[in-house]
Structures are given as structure tokens and as C-alpha cells.
N, C-alpha and C positions, 0 to 999 in steps of 0.2 A: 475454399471448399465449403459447398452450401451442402448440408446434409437434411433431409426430412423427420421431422418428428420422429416417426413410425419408424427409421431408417435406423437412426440412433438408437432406438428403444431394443430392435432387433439385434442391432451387431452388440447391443450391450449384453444381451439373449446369451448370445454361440459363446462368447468369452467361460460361463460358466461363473464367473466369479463376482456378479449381483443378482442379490434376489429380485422378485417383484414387487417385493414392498417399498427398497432401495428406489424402484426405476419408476415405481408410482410418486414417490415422494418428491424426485427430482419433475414429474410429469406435470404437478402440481404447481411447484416454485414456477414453471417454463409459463405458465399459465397463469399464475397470479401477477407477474413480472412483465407480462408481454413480449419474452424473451426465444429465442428458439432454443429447443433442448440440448442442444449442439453446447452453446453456451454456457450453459448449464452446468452441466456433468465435467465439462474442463476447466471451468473458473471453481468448482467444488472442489477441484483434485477428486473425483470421481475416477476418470479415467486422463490419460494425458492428450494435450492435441498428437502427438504424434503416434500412441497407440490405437486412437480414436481413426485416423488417416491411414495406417496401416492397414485394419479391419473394413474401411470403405474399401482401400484401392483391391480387397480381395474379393470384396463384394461385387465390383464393376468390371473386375480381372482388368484392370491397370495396372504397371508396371510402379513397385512403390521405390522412391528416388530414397540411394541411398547414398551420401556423399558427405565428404569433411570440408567446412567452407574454407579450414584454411591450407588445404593443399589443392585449391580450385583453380585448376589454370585459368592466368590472364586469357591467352591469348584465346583459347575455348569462350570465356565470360563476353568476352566482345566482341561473340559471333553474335548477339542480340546487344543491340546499341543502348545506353541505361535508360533512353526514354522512352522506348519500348518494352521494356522488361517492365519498370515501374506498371505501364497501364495495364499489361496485358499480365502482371503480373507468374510471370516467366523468367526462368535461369539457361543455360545452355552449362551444362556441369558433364558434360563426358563427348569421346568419339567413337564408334567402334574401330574392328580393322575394315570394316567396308565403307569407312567413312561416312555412317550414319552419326546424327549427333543427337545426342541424349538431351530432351528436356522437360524441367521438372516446373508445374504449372500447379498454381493452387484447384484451376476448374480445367478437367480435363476434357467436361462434356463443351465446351466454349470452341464450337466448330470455326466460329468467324478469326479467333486468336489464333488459331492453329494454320490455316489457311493462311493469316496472314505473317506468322511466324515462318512458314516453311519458304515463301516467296522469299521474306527479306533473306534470311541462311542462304538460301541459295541452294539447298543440298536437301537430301533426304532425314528426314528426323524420326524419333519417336519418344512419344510424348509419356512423361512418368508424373506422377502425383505426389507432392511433397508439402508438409505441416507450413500454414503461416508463418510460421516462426522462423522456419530454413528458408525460404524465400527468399524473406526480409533481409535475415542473415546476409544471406549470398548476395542482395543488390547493396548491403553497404559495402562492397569490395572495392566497386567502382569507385566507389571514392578514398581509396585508401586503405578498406581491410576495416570499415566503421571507427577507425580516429580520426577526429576533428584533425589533427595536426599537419595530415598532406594540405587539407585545401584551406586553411588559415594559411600556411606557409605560403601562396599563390597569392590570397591577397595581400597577405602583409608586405609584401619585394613590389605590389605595387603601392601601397601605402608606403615604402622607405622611399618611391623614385617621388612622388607627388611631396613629401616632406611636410607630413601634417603636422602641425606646429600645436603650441596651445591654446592658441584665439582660433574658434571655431570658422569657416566658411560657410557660408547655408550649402555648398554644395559638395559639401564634405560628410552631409549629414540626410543627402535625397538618396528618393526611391532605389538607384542603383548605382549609387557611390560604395567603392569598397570597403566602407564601413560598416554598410546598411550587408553587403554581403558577408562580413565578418559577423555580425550579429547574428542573422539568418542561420551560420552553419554551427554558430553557439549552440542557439535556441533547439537549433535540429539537431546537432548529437546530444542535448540534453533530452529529448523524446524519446531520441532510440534508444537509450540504456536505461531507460525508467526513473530517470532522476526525480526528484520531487525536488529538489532545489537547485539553483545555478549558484556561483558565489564570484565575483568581477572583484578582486582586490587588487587597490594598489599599492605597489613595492617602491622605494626608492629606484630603480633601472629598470622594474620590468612590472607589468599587471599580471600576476597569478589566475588563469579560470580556474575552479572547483566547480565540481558535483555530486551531490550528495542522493548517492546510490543504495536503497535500502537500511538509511539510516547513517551509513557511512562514508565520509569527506571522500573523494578520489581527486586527486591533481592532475591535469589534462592538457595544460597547457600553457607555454609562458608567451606573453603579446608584446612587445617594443612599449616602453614606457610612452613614447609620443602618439599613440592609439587611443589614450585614455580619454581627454575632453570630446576627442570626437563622439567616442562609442558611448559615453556617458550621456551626451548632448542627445543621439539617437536616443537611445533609451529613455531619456525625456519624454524626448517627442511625440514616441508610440503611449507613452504611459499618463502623457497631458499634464505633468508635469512641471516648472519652474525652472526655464533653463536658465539661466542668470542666477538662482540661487544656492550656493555653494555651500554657504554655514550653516544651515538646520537639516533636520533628516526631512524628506519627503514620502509618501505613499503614494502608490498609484496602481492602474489595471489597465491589462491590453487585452485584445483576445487575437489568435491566427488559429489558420484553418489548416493542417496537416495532417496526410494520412488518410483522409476521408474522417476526421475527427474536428475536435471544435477545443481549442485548449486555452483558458486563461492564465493571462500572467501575471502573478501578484507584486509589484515594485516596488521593493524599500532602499531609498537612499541613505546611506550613513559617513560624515565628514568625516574623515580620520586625518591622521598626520599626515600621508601621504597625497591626500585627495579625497578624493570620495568612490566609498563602497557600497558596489549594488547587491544586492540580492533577489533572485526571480525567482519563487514559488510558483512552479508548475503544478495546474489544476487540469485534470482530464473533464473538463463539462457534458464529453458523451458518455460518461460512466454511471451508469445507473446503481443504486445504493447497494450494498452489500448485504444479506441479511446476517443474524447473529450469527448461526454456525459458518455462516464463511471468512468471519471476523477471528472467530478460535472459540467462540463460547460451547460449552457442551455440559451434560450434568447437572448437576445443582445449582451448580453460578447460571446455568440458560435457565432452567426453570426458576429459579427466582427472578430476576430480570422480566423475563416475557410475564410473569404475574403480577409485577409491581408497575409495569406502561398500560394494563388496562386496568387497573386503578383509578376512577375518577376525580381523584382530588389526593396532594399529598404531592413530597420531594424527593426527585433521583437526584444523587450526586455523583458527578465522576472525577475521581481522583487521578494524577499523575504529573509527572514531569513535561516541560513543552515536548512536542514531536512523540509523544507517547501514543497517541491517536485519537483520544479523545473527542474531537469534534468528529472521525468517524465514527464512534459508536453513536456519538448523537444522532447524525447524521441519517444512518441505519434503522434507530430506531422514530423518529420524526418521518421518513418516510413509511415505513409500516403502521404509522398511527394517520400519517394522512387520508383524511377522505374529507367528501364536498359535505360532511356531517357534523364535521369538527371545525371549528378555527384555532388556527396553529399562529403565536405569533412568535417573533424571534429577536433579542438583541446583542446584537455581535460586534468581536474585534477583530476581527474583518469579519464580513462576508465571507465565509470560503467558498461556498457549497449551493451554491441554490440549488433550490427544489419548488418545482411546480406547485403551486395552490397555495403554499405558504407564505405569512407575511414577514418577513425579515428585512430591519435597520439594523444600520450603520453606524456604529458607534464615531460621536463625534463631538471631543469635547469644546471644540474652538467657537460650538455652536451652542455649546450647555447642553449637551446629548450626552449625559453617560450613563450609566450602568442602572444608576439606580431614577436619575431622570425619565429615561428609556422607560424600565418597568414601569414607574408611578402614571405613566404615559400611557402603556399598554394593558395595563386593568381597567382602564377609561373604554377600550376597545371590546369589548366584551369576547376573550378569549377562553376558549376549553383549555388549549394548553400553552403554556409560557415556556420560550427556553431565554437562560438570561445566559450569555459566552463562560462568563465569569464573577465570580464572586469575591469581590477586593476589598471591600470595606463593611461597615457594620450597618450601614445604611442600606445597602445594597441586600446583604445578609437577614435584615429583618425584614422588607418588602417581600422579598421571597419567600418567606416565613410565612407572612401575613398574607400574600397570595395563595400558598399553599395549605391555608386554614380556612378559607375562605372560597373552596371549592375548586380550585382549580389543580391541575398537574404541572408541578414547575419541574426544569428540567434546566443546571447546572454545573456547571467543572468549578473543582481547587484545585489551588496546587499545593498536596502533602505527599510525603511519601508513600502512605499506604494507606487502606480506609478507614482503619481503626482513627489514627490519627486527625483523621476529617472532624471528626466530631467534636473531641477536645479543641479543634482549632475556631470553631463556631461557638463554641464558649468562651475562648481568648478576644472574639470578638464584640463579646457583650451579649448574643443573644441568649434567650432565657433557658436553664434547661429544660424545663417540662415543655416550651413550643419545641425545643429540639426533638426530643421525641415522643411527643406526639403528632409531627410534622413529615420527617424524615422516613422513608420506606426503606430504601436500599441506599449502600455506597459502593461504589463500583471501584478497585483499585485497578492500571491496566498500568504496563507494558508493552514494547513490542520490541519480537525479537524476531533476526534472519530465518527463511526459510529455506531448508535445505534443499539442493537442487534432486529432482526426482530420480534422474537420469542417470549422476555421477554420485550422491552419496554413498558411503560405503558401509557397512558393518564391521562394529571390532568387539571385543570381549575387555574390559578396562582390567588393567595389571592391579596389583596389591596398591601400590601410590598412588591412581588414580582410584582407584577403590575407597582412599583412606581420606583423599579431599571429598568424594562424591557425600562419605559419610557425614563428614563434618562440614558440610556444604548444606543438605538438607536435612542435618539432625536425624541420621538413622542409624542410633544407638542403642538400643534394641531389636529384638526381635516382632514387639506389637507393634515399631514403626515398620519393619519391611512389609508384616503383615496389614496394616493402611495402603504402604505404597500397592501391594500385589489388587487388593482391595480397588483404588481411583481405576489402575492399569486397565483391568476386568470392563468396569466401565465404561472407559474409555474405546474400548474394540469394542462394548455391543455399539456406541455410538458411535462407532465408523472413523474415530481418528487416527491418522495414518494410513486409511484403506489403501492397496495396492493401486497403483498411478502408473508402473514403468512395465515396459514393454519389456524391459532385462529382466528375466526371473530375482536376479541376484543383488538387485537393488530394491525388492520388494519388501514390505512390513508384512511379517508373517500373523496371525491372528494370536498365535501361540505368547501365553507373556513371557515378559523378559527378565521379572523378580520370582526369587525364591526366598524361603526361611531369613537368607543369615544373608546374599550377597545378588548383585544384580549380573544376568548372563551376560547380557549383550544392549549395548548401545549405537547410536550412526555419529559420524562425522561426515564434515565436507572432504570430498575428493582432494587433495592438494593441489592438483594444477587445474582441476574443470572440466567444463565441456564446452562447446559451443552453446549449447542451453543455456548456460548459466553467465557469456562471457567468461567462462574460465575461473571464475570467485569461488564454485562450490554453493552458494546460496542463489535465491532466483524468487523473487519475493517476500513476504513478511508475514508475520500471522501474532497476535493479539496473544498474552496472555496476561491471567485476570484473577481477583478474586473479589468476590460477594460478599460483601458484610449485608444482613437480614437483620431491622429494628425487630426485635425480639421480644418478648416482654420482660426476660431477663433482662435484655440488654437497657429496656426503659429506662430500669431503676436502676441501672452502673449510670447513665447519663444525666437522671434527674437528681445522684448523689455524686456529680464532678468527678467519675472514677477517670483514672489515667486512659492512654491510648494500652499500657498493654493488658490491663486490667479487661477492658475493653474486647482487645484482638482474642485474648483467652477464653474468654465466652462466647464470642465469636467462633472459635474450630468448636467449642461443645456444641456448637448450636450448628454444626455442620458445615463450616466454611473451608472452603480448600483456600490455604495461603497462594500467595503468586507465584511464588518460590516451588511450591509444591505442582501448581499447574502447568508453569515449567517443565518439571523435571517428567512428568507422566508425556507430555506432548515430546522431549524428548527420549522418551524411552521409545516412542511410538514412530520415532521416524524423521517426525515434522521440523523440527530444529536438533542443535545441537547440547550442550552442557554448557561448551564456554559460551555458546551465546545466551545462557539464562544466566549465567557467573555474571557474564559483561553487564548487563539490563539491571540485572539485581543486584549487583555487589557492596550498590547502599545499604542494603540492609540484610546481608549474610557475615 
């Protein structure tokens, strides 16, 4: 579905429920981004693709496809052959009694598709208009209902007849050996489910796949123990790799092209008891950066942030644990500071992310490339802004320092639990207090938690029990805390978190808040069994949340007199910082997540 600028702006219009400041705003981002507004407004949770396609197909009076992929007749699906549905991106999902067949097409004005759909059927059709998303849906049936485990099960019976041993053949391991096609249908259900990561273990009798969907591990499939040298050796191969070497970990990088997409894959081998374990870090490289509010920033924590990146000189820190997201908020904001005005340099443990214009190395110690090498290296380059991956020693720690005193904007990750903590950790490392702060601008503490799905979340009112953990979860022991919470809440709706996204009234965030005086009315959780949206999880993407520590000038003099982290964090909420915990719970109140998933994220430190 290609929709026009104007076209979007319009049907956003008739809904009633954005203003024009909302649709200028989004007009704006579509324009600074080189993006179409289409994209926009659905990647913002603005409006959903599927509400967004219902209001076209009313527009064009096309018939809008309404259908459950998983009670989609076979024999209906395979009146369009899957190699044809892929291109022409078409379903065949219904008959009537006249023996017309229903079909749902992403471009319904595609006169040539249509034409040529109706030939192959063979029969009369009429053509309906269905979200990207269901499509997609509907053509992974073909191959089993979207589990990898029909068509591994195809190749593996002939992987058991060929009797692939543990000494590799070379032709065990080419372009269309069923290894190379076992790997292929890996790689491609980890695309379709959003994985960010693959995980290849092996078991004494069997190799385990994993996928780590939204943060979370999901099991997918078990492979014949005597698969492993092959698919390993593959994996090699695309990743350029050392296949003959078995006892150390290796790195490496592929890229393939699916989808109409361009996707790198990040390769780390690891020897274990059993063999060796892979793991593939999936990178979407046609993903253009995210900006802050699509990240989860909003309030205080975004207007500090966005004031302390056009700062000409001085140090962002961002705090968290691995897979917290961190090198996306970098990532995020390195691309909004980019332009052909600035030089941006970069040193990294891995590369994840490239970005046009920017200069970004490779951390590499085997070469005496590391961290603080790297830097000492790239103030020789005469940069405006520095990002260094990480910050791991005191060596490293004072460069940055001494970069960031010395005119430039450095831009860095630790890893503490939270940002108070950052600071005291950067005194454990020797650096001096008064460069600490008068160096340091912000620290960023982030997590990420599951997003709830739009479509199937629900609404519930929490009982006395859950009331009595929410209490003692976020410290709302009084009355002047509910009156804070009610307080972000407020805020939080003029800033549009949570705005209504579903086409079901009854899954919508109503603007109205959800705290009173003494107790909280109403909360969301996930659906228990899902939807086709979401794969049936109840969640269906991830969203950031965060809190702001601001060098303050109170907070100067806690850091230049060694104060602790919480002495610290306490000056920090006077001085206006919403805990993580707390930003949590407000994005939970609002729709976006849920409670146990801000429990889960944080339960270090509640």
C-alpha cells in the first residue's frame, strides 16, 4: 500500500482524533527524514497500519480483507502459487457461493497483478485490500503456518539419507547443499519474527536453535547432532571465517538481501563442551535511525537530552546493562547531529550500525586498536564529535575526559545499573572529581521493555494484591506520591504517549488518567493467548525506558566532595529526574507496556 502524503494527512483528518499540530509535526519528521508520511505516523504508533488501510480502502471504496490467518484454507491459499503471491504480493483467503474468489492485495490499483492473478485462478475474483502485515502473515502458511520446523524437517530426512558425518565435504557446505538450505530457512524465520538474535547450540544428541524475540529467548527447533560441522563450516564460510579453527572464539560479518531489505549478520563463534556455539546478530541496514520520541523519550528526560547533543563541547554517558539498547540511543542521536558541517568520528566494539558520513573503526586489539588507542588516534583527526563504544578502563576514561575538556562532544556507554551510579564508578576509576564534573553534561540510564500489542491488549482495574505489590514496587506510600504519579501521567497525554493506535475502540488509551488521590483505576496487560499481530505473545515490539540524571550545580559539589550514588540519585529527583522505575510505570499506565514487564527490566533495583 503506497499512500500519498496529502492522502495520509487527509484520512488522518475524517478520524477526528489528531489535531493539526500532531499531523504538522509528523509532516515535518516525513521531511526531515526523507521518509513518506505513511511511515511515519505507523512506525510512531500514530495510527496502526491496519487502521491506517482500513480508512484508505474507504477512501478508494475497496473492499477491506478481513480474515484469521490461522483458519485460512490450504486449499483456497494454493489457488495463487507461493511464487506468485510473494511478487505480486497477493493472498487468495476466501470463495463466495458464486464461486468468486476473494483476494487480498497490498496495491489494489496494480492493474497488471490483477490481470495477471485472475488468468492464473482461472476463475472470477475480487480484489480486497489488506495491511502489509497480513499479507506477510498469510504467505508464511505456505510454508508451514510461519514455523521453521515443516521445511527443516524436509531437509534434515535428506541430510539423514546423505549421512553427514563430522569431517566436512566441500560439497556439503555449497551454494545448494541441504545445509546451505537449512541455514537459509534459519536465517529467514529469524527475519520474520523480528528476531534480533539467532542462538545454534550444541547438545550432546541434538543442536538447539533459539531466537531472541523482543528480548526474549524462544526455542524453535531441535537439528540431528550430525548437522553441526556442516552448518558450522557454512557459517564460516558466509562470515569469512577460519574453518579449521575450533578452539578460540571467532567474529565475523555477512550481509543477504531479503524482503526487498539488506540485512547484516553479526557472527560470534564460541567453543563449548559440546562443539561450538554460534550466535547471529541480526541488523536491519535499511532501517533508518529512530528519533528520540520513537525510542520512548518524552518530558524532561527528551528536553534534557536534546539540550545537552547541541552542546559544543562536553560528555553524554549512557548507562545500562548489554541488550538495553544503548548503542540505539547512540545511534539515534549521531544521526541527528550528522551533517557535511560536523565530523563525527567513532570507536566501536563492533560496528553495529553504520551511518552515512560518519567515520567509524573497529575495535581491534590483535592490531593494538583499542579503546583508548583508538581515541588517542582520533583527536589526531580533528573531530567535533567523538563516540567511544565503551568505557573500560581508566586510561580510556581520562582521554574522554581530556577530549571532552578540550572542546569536543564525546559520546559514551558503562555499564552500572543506573546513572546515579555512573559517576561514583568514574571515580573508582581514578578519574579526578572536579574533571568529572565539570566535564560530564548528562547520564542517560535506559532499559527496554516489551511493547504491548495494539490490537489484543486489554484493560483491567488491579485487585487489593496487586495494588499492595504496584505500591511497594514504585514507593507510593503516600498520598504526595500518587499526587507525582497523577502529576508525569498528565504529561505524559499532552505528549501523546499511548495515543490511540487500534481500530477496536476497546483496546484504545483513553486521554482521561488512570490515578487518583489514594489508588490507581485502571492498567493494560497482554492478551493471554494474542493475535495474529503480535504472533500470539501479547507484545509486538519494544520501547525504551529511561531516566535523566542533569550535572547540576548541586550535583557538582556531591561529585567534587566523593558523595555516594544515592546521595547522588536524591539530588537528582530534587533536581527533577524521573527514576526508570517511575518512567516505567507512567508508560505503563498509558497503554505502552505492561507492570511485569517494568518488574522484569528492573527488578535489580526495586
Amino acid at each position: 500500500m503506497h499512500v500519498s502524503d496529502d492522502l495520509v494527512a487527509k484520512l488522518l483528518k475524517t478520524t477526528g482524533k489528531f489535531n493539526a499540530d500532531q499531523i504538522k509535526e509528523a509532516h515535518l519528521q516525513a521531511e526531515s527524514e526523507k521518509r513518506p508520511l505513511q511511515d511515519i505516523v505507523i512506525q510512531s504508533n500514530i495510527i496502526s497500519e491496519g487502521e491506517l488501510t482500513r480508512l484508505f480502502a474507504q477512501e478508494i471504496d475497496v473492499p477491506f480483507a478481513e480474515f484469521s490467518v490461522d483458519n485460512l484454507p490450504k486449499d483456497t491459499l494454493q489457488l495463487i502459487p507461493e511464487r506468485i503471491a510473494r511478487q505480486y504480493r497477493s493472498v487468495a483467503f476466501g470463495i463466495d457461493e458464486d464461486g468468486v474468489v476473494y483476494v487480498a492485495m497490498e496495491d489494489p490499483d496494480d492493474i497488471q497483478a490483477i490481470n495477471f492473478l485472475q488468468k492464473q485462478i482461472g476463475r472470477p475474483i475480487r480484489v480486497h485490500i489488506a495491511p502489509e502485515s497480513l499479507i506477510e502473515t498469510a504467505i508464511d502458511q505456505y510454508s508451514g503456518g510461519g514455523t521453521v520446523s515443516t521445511e527443516l524437517a524436509k531437509v534434515i530426512a535428506i541430510e539423514a539419507k546423505e549421512e553427514v558425518e563430522e569431517s566436512v565435504a566441500e560439497e556439503d557446505v555449497a551454494e545448494d547443499s541441504p545445509i546451505a538450505q537449512t541455514l537459509n530457512l534459519i536465517i529467514d524465520y529469524g527475519i520474520k519474527t523480528r528476531a534480533s538474535d539467532i542462538h545454534i547450540e550444541p547438545h550432546e544428541d541434538v543442536v538447539i536453535v533459539r531466537y531472541r524475540v523482543d528480548g526474549v529467548l524462544h526455542e524453535a527447533n531441535k537439528l540431528p547432532r550430525k548437522v553441526l560441522s556442516a552448518l558450522v563450516s557454512r557459517i564460516k564460510i558466509l562470515a569469512n571465517l577460519k574453518i579449521d579453527e575450533h578452539r578460540a572464539p571467532q567474529d565475523g560479518r555477512f550481509k543477504i538481501s531479503a524482503y526487498d531489505r539488506v540485512y547484516a549478520l553479526r557472527v560470534s563463534t564460541l567453543p563449548v563442551v559440546d562443539g561450538e556455539k554460534i550466535v547471529m546478530r541480526i541488523l536491519d541496514e535499511s532501517t533508518k535511525a529512530s528519533n528520540l520520541e520513537e525510542l520512548g523519550y518524552w518530558g524532561e528526560s527528551l528536553r534534557r537530552v536534546q539540550e545537552a547533543i547541541v552542546k559544543p563541547h562536553g560528555m553524554i554517558l549512557v548507562t545500562g546493562p548489554t541488550g538495553s539498547g544503548k548503542s540505539t540511543s547512540l545511534f539515534s542521536v549521531l544521526s541527528k547531529l550528522n551533517s557535511p558541517m560536523v565530523n563525527i568520528s567513532t570507536i566501536e566494539d563492533p560496528v553495529e550500525y553504520r551511518i552515512v558520513g560518519v567515520n567509524q573503526t573497529q575495535l581491534n586489539p590483535l592490531a593494538g586498536m583499542t579503546f583508548a588507542t583508538g581515541l588517542r588516534a582520533l583527536l589526531r583527526q580533528d573531530p567535533n564529535i567523538i563516540m567511544v563504544g565503551e568505557i573500560r578502563d581508566v586510561e580510556t576514561a581520562d582521554l574522554a575526559v581530556q577530549a571532552a575538556l578540550t572542546g569536543h562532544l564525546v559520546f559514551s556507554t558503562l555499564h552500572t545499573n543506573d546513572a546515579a551510579t555512573c559517576l561514583p564508578r568514574l571515580l573508582d576509576m581514578g578519574v579526578e572529581p572536579f574533571l568529572i564534573a565539570s566535564t560530564v553534561r548528562i547520564v542517560i540510564g535506559q532499559r527496554l521493555v516489551r511493547r504491548l500489542c495494539s490490537e489484543c491488549r486489554e484493560e483491567y482495574t488491579p485487585d487489593e494484591g496487586a495494588m499492595s505489590r504496584i505500591k511497594e514496587t514504585f514507593n507510593l506510600n503516600k498520598a504526595s506520591d500518587f499526587e507525582y504519579i497523577a502529576r508525569l501521567e498528565k504529561q505524559a497525554i499532552e505528549a501523546g504517549i499511548g495515543a490511540t493506535d487500534s481500530k477496536d475502540s476497546s483496546k484504545n488509551v483513553s486521554a482521561s488518567p488512570s490515578v487518583t488521590e489514594k489508588t490507581i483505576t485502571k492498567l493494560w496487560k497482554a492478551h493471554e493467548k494474542g493475535c495474529n499481530n503480535c504472533s500470539h505473545t501479547g507484545y509486538k515490539g519494544r520501547i525504551g525506558i529511561y531516566e535523566v540524571l542533569e550535572n547540576s550545580q548541586e550535583i557538582e559539589k556531591l561529585i567534587v566532595g566523593s558523595a555516594t550514588s544515592e546521595v547522588l540519585e536524591e539530588q537528582a529527583i530534587n533536581d527533577g529526574m524521573v527514576k526508570i522505575q517511575t518512567d516505567g510505570f507512567i508508560k505503563a499506565l498509558r497503554g505502552e507496556t505492561s507492570v511485569e514487564e517494568i518488574m522484569r527490566a528492573t527488578s535489580s533495583e526495586v
